[in-house]
PANUDREN-525611 format. One record per atom (N, C-alpha, C, O): chain; atom name; x, y, z. Coordinates in nm, 3 decimals, always signed. Layout:
> chain	name	X	Y	Z
> A	CA	X	Y	Z
...
//
This chain:
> chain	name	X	Y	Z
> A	N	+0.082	-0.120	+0.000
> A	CA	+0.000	+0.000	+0.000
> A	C	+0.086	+0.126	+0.000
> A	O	+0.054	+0.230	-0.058
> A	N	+0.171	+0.111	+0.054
> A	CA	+0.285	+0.262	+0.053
> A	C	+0.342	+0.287	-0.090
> A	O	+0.327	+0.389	-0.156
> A	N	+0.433	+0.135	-0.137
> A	CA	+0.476	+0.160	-0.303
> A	C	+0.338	+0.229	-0.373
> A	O	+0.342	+0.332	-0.440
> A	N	+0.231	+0.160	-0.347
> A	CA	+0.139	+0.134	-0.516
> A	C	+0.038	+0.209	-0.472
> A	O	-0.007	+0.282	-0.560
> A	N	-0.022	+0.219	-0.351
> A	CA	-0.152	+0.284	-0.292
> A	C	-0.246	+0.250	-0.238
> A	O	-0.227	+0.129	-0.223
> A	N	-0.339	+0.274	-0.197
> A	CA	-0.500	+0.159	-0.161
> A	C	-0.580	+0.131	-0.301
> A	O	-0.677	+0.055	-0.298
> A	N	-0.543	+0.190	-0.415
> A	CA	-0.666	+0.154	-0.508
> A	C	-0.589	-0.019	-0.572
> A	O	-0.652	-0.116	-0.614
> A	N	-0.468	-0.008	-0.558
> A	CA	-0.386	-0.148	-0.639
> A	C	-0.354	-0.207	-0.519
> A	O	-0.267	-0.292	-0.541
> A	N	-0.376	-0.204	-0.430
> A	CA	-0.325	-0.316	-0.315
> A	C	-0.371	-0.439	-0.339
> A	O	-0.297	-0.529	-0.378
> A	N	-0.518	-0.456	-0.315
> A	CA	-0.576	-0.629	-0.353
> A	C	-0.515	-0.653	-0.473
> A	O	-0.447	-0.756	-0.472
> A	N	-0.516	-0.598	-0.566
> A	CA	-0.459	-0.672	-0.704
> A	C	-0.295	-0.687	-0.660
> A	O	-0.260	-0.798	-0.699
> A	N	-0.228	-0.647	-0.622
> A	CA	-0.079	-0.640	-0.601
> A	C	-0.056	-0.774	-0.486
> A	O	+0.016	-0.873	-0.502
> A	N	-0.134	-0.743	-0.379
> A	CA	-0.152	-0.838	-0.294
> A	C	-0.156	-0.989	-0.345
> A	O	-0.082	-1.088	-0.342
> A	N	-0.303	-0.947	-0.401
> A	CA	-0.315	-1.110	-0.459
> A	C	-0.291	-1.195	-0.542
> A	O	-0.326	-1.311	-0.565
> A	N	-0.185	-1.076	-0.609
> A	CA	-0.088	-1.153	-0.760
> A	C	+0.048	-1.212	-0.652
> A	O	+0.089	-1.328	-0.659
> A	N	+0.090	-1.136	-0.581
> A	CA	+0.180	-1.175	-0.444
> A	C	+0.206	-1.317	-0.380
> A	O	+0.303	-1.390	-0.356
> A	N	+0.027	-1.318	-0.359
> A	CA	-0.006	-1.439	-0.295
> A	C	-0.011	-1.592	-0.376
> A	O	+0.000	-1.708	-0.336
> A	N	-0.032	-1.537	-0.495
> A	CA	-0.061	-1.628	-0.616
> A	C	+0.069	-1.682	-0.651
> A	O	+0.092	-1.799	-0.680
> A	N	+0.149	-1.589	-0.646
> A	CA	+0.302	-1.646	-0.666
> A	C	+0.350	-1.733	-0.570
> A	O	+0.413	-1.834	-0.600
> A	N	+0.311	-1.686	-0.396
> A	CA	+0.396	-1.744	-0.338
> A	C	+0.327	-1.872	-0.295
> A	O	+0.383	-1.953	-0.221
> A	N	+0.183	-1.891	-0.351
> A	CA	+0.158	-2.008	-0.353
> A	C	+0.160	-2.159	-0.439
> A	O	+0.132	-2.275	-0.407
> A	N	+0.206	-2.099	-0.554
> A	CA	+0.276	-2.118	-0.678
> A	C	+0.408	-2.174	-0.654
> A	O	+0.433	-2.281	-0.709
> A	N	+0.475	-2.132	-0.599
> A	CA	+0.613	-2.122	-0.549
> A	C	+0.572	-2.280	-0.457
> A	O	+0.606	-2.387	-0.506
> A	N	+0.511	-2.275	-0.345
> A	CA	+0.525	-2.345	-0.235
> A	C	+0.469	-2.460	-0.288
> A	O	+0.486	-2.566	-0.229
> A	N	+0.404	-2.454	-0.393
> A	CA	+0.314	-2.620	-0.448
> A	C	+0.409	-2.675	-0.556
> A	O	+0.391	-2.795	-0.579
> A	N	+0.510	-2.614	-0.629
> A	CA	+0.588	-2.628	-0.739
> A	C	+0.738	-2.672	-0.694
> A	O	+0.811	-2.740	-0.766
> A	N	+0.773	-2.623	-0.562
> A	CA	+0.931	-2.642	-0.564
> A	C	+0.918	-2.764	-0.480
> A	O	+1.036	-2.796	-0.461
> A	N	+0.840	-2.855	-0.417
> A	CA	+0.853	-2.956	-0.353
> A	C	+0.911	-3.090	-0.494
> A	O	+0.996	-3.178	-0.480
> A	N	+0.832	-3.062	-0.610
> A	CA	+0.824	-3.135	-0.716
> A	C	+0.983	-3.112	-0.724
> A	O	+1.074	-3.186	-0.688
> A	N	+0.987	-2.974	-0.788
> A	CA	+1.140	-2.927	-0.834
> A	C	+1.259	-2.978	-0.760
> A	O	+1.365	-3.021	-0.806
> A	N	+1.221	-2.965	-0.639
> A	CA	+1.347	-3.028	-0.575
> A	C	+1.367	-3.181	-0.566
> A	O	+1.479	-3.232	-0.575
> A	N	+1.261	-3.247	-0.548
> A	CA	+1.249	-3.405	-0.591
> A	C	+1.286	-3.465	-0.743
> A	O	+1.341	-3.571	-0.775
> A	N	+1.229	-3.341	-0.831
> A	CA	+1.288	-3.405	-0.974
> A	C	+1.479	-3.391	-0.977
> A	O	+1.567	-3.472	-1.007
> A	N	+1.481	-3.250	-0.932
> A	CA	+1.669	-3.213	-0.901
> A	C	+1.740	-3.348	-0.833
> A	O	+1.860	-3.363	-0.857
> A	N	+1.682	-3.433	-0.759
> A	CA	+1.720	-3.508	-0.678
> A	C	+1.720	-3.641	-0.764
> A	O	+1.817	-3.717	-0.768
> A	N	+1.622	-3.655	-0.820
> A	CA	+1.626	-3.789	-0.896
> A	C	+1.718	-3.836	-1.019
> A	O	+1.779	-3.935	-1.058
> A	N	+1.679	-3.648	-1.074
> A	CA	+1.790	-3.657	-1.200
> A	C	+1.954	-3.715	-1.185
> A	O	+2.019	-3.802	-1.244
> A	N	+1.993	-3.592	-1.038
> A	CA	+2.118	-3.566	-1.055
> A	C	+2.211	-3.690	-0.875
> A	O	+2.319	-3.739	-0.840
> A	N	+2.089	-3.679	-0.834
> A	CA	+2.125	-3.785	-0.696
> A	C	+2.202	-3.680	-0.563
> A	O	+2.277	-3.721	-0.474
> A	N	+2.154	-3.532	-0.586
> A	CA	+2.186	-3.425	-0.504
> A	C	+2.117	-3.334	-0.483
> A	O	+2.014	-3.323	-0.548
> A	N	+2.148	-3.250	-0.395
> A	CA	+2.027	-3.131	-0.411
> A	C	+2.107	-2.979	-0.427
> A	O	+2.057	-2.872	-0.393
> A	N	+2.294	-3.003	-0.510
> A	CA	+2.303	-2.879	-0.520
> A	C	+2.294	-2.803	-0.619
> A	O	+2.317	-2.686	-0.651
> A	N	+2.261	-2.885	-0.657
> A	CA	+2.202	-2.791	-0.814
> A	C	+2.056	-2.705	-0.816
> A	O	+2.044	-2.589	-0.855
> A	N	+1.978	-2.766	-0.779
> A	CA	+1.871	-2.720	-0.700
> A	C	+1.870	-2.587	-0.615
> A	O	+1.812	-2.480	-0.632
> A	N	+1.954	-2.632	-0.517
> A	CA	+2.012	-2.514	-0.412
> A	C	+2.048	-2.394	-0.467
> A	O	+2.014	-2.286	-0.417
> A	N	+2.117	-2.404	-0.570
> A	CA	+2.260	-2.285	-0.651
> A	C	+2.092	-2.239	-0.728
> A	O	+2.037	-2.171	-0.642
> A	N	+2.042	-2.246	-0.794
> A	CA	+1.926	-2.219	-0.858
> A	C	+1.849	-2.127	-0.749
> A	O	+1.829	-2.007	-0.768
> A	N	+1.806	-2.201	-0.626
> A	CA	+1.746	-2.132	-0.538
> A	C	+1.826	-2.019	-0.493
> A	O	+1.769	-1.911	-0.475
> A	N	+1.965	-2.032	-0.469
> A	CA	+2.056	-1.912	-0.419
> A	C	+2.022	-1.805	-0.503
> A	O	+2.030	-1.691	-0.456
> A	N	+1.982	-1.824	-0.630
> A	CA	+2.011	-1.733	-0.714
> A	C	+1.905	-1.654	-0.726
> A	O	+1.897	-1.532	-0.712
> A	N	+1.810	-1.748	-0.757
> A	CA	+1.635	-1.654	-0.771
> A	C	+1.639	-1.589	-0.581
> A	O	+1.574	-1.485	-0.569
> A	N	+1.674	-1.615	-0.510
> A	CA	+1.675	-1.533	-0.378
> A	C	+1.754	-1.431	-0.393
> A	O	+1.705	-1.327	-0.348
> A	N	+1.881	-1.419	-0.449
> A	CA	+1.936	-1.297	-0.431
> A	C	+1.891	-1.213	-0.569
> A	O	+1.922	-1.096	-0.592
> A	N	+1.829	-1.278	-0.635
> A	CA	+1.791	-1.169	-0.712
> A	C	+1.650	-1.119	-0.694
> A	O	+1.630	-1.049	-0.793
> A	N	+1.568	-1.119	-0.636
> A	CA	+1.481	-1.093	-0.528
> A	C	+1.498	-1.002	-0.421
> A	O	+1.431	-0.905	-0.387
> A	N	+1.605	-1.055	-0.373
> A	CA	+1.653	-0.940	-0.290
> A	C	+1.716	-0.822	-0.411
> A	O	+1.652	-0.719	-0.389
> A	N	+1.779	-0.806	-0.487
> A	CA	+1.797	-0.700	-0.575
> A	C	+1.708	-0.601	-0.559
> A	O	+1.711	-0.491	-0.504
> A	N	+1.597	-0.686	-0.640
> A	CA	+1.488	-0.652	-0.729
> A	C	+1.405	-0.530	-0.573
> A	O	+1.363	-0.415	-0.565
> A	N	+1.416	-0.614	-0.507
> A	CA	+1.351	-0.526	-0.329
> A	C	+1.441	-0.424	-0.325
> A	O	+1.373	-0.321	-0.321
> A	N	+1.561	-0.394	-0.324
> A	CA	+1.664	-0.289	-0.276
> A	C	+1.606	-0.201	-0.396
> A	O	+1.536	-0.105	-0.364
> A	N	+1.629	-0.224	-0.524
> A	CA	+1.574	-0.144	-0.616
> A	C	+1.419	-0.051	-0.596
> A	O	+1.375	+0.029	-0.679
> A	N	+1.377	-0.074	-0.513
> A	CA	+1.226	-0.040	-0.494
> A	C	+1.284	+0.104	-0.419
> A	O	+1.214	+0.193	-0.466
> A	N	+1.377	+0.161	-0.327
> A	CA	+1.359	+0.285	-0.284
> A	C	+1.321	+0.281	-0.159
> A	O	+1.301	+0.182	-0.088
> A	N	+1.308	+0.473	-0.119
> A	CA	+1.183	+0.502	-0.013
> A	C	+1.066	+0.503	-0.073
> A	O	+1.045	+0.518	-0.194
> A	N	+0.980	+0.485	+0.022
> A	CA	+0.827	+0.512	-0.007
> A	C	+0.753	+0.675	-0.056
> A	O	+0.754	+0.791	-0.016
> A	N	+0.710	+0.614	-0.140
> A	CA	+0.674	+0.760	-0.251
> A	C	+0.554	+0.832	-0.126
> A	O	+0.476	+0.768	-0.055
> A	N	+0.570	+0.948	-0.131
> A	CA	+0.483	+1.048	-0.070
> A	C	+0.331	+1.056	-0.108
> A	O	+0.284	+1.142	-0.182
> A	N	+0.269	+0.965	-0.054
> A	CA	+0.079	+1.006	-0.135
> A	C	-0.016	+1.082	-0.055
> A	O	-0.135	+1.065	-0.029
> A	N	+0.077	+1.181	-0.018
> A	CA	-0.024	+1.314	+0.072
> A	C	-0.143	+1.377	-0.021
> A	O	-0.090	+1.419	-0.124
> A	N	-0.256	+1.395	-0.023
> A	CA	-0.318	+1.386	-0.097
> A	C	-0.325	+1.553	-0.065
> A	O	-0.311	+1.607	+0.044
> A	N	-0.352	+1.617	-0.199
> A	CA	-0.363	+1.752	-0.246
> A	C	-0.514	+1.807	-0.176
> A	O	-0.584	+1.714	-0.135
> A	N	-0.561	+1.923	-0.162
> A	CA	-0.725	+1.931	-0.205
> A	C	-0.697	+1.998	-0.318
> A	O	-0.598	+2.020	-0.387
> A	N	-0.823	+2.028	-0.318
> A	CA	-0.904	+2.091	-0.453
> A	C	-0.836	+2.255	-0.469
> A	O	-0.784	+2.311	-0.566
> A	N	-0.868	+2.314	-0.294
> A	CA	-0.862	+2.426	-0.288
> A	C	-0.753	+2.494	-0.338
> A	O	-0.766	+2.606	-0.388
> A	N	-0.587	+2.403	-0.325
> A	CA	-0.484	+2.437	-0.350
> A	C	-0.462	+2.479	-0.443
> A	O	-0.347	+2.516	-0.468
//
């Protein structure tokens, strides 16, 4: 709500949620197929290292929080 506002929050939110539930039903597979293929899990891991720190990037890139003091009319 601070980045985007109250009118995009549910949509931001729930694309959010969609991912990280996406995420949590998909990588149990992923890491079991990583395991079967290769008979390890660091390949898997180095993959995961990676989409995490670039995540974290992608967050540092975001800033301070934009100012949404709202104007009136009268001004």
């Amino acid at each position: 709500s601070r980045y985007f506002g109250l009118r995009a929050f549910g949509t931001i939110y729930g694309l959010l949620l969609s991912a990280m539930m996406l995420g949590i039903a998909v990588s149990p597979l992923m890491f079991a197929l990583s395991y079967e293929s290769t008979g390890s899990y660091s390949s898997i891991l180095a993959i995961a290292v990676i989409v995490n720190i670039a995540v974290i990037l992608m967050m540092t890139l975001l800033g301070p929080f934009p100012n949404w003091q709202k104007t009136s009319i009268a001004d």
